[in-house]
DSSP file (Angstrom, degrees, kcal/mol; ACC not computed):
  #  RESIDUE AA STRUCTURE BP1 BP2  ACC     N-H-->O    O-->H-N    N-H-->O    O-->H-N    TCO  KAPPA ALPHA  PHI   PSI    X-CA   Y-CA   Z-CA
    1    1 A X     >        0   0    0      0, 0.0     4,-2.2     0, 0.0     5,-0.2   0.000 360.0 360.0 360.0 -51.6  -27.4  -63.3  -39.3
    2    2 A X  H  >  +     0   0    0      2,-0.2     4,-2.0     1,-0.2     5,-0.1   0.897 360.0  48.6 -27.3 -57.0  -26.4  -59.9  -38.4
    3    3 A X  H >> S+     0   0    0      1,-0.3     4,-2.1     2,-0.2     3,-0.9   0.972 110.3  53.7 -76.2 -54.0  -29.1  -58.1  -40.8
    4    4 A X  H 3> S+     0   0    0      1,-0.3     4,-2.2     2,-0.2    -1,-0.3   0.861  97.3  53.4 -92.2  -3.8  -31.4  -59.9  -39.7
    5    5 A X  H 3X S+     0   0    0     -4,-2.2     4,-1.1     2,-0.2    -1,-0.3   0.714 115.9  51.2 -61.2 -25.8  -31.4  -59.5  -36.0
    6    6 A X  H <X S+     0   0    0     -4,-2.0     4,-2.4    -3,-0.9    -2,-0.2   0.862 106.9  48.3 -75.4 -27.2  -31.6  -55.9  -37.0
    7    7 A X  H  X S+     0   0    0     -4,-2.1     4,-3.7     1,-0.2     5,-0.3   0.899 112.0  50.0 -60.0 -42.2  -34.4  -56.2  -39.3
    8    8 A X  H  X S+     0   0    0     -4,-2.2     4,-0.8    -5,-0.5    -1,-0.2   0.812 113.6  46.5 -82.1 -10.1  -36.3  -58.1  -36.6
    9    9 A X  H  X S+     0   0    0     -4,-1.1     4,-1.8     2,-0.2    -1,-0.2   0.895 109.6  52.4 -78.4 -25.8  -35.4  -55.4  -34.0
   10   10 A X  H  X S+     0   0    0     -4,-2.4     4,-2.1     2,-0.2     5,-0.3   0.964 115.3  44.5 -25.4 -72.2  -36.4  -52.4  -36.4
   11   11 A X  H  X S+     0   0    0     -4,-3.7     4,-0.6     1,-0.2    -1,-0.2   0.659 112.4  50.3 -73.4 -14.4  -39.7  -54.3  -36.8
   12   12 A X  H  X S+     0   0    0     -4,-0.8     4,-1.8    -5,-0.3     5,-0.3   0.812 113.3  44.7 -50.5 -61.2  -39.9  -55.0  -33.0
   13   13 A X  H  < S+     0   0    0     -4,-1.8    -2,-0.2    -5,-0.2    -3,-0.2   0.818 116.1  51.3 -66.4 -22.0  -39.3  -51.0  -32.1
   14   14 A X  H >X S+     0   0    0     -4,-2.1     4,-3.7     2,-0.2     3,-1.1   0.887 112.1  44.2 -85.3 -74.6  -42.0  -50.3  -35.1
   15   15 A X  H >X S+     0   0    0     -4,-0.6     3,-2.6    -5,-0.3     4,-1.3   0.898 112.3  51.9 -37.2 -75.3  -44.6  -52.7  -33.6
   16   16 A X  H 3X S+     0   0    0     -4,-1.8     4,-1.1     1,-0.3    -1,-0.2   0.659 117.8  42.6 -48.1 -20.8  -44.0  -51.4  -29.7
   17   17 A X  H <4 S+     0   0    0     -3,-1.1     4,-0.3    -5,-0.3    -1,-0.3   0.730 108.3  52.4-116.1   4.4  -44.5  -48.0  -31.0
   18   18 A X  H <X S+     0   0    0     -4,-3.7     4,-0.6    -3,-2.6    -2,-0.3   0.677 116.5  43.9 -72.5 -30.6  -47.3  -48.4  -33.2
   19   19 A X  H  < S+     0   0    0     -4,-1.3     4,-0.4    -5,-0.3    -3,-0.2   0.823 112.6  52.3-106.4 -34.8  -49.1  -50.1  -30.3
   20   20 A X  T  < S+     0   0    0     -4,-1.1     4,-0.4     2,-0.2    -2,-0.2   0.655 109.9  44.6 -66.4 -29.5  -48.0  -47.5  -27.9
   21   21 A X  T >> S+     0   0    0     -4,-0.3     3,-1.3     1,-0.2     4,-0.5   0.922 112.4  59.9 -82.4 -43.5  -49.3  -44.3  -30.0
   22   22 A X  T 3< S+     0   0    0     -4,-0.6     3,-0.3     1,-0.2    -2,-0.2   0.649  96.1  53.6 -62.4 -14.9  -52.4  -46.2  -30.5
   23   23 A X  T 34 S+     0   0    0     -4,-0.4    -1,-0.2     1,-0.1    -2,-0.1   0.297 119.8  33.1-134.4 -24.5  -53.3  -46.7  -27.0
   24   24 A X  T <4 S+     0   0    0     -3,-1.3     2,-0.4    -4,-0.4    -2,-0.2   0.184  97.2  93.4-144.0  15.6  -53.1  -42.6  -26.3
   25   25 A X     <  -     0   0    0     -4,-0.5     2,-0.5    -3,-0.3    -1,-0.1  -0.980  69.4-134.0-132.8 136.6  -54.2  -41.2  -29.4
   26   26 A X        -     0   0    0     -2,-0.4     2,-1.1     1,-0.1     9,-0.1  -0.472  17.3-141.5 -82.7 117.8  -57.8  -40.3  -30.1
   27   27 A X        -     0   0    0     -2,-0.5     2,-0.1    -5,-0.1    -1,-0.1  -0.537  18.6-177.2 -73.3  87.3  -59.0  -41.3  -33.2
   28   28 A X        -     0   0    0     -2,-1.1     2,-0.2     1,-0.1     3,-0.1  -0.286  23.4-134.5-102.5 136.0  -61.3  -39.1  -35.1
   29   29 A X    >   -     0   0    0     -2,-0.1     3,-1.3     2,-0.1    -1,-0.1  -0.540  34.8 -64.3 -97.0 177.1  -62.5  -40.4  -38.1
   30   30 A X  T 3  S+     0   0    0      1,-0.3     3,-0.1    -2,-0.2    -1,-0.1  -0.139 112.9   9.3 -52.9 134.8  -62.9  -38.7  -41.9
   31   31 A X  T 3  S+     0   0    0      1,-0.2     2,-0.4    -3,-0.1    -1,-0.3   0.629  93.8 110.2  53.0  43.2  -65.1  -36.0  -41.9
   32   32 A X  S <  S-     0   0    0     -3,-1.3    -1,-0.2     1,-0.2    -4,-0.1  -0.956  74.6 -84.4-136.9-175.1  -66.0  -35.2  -38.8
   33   33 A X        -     0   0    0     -2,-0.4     2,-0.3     1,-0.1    -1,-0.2   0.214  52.7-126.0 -71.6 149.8  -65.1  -32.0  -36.5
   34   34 A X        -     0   0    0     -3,-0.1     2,-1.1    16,-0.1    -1,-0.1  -0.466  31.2 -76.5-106.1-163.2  -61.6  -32.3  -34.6
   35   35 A X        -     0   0    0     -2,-0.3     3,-0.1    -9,-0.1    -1,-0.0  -0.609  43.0-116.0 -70.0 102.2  -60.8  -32.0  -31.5
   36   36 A X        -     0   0    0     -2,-1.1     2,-1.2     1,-0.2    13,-0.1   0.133  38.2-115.7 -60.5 149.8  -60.6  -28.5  -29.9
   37   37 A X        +     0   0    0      1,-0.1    -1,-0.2    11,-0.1    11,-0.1  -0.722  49.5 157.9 -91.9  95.2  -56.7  -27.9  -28.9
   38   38 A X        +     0   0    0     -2,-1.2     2,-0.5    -3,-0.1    -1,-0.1   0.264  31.5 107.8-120.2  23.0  -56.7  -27.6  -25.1
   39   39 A X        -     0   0    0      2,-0.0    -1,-0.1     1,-0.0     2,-0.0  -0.819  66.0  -9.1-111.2 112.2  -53.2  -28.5  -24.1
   40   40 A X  S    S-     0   0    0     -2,-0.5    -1,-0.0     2,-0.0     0, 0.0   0.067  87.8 -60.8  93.1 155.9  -50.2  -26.4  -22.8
   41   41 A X        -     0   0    0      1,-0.1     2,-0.4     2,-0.0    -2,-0.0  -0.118  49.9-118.3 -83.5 176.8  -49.8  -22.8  -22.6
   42   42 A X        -     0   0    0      1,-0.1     3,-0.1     3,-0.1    -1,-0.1  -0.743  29.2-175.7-105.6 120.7  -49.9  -20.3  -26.0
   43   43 A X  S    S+     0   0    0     -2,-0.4    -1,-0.1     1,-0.1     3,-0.1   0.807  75.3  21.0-107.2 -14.5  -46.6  -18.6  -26.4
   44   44 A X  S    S+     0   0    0      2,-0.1     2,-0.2     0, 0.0    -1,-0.1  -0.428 123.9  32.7-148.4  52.9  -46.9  -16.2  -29.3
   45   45 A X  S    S-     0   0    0     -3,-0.1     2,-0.1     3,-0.0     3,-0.1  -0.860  84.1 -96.8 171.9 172.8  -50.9  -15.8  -29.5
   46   46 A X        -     0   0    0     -2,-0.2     2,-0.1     1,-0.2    -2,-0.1  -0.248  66.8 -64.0 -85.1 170.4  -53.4  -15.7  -27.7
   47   47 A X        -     0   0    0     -2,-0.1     2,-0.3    -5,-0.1    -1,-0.2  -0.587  56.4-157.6 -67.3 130.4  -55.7  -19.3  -27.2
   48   48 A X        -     0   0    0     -2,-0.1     2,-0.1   -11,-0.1   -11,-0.1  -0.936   5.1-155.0-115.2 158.2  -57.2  -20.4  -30.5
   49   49 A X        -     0   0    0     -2,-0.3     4,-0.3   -13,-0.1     5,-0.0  -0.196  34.5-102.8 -82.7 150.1  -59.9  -22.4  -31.0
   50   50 A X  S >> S+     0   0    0      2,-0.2     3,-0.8     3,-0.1     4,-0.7   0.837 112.4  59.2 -82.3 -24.8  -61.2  -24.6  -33.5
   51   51 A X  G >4 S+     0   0    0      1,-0.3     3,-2.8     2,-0.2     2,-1.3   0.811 106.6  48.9 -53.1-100.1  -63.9  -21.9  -34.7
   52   52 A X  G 34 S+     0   0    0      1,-0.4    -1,-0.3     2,-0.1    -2,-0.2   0.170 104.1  53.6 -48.2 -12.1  -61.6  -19.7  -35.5
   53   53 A X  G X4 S+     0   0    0     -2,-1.3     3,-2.0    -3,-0.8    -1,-0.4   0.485  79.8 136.8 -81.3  -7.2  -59.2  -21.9  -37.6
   54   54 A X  T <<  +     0   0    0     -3,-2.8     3,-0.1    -4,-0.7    -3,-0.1   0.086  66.4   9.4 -62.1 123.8  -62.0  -22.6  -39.5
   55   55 A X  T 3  S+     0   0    0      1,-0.3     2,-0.3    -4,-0.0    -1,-0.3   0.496 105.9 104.6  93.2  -2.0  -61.3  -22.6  -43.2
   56   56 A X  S <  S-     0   0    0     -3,-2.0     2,-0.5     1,-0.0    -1,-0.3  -0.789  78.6-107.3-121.6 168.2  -57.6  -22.3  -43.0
   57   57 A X        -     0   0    0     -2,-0.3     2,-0.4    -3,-0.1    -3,-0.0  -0.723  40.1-170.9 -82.3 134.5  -54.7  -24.5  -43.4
   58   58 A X        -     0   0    0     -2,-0.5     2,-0.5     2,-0.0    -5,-0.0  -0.966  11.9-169.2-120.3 142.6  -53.3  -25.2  -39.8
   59   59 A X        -     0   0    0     -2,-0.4     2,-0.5     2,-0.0    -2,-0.0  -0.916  11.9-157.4-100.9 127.3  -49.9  -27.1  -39.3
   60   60 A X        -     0   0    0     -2,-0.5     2,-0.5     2,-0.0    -2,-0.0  -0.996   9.9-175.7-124.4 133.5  -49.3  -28.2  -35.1
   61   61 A X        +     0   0    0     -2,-0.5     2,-0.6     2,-0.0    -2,-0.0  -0.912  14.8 165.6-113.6 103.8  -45.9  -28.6  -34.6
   62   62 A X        +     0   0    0     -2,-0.5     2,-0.3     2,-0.0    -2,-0.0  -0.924   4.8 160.2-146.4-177.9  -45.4  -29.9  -30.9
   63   63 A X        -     0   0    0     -2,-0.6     2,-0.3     2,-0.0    -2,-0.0  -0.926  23.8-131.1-162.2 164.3  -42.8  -31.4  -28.9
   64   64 A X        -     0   0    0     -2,-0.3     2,-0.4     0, 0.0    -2,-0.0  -0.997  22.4-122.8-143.7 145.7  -41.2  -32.3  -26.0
   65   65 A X              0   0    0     -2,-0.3    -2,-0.0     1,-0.1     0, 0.0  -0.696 360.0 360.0 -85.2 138.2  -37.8  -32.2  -24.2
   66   66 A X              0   0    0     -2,-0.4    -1,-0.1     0, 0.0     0, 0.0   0.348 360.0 360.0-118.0 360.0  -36.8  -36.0  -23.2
């Protein structure tokens, strides 16, 4: 009984944030351009651009304090 009131809250908390990331993130589909990166200030560069990544591998790491 235990296990499965956790399973079904897991899969509760899953759902509610599957539906909430969907709701505020824009979806770009396969093969086309992305979105130019225009949020929050640049701490160890200058602003880049999506021209200018062009052709390289980029990782975005971001975050927030909660």
């Amino acid at each position: 009984m235990r296990r499965m009131r956790r399973r079904a809250t897991l899969m509760m908390t899953a759902a509610l944030l599957a539906i909430a990331v969907g709701a505020h993130a824009e979806i770009v589909p396969a093969g086309r351009p992305a979105p130019e990166i225009a949020s929050g200030p640049w701490i160890n560069s200058q602003p880049l651009t999506m021209q200018g990544l062009r052709g390289r591998v980029v990782l975005v790491d971001f975050w927030t304090f909660g």
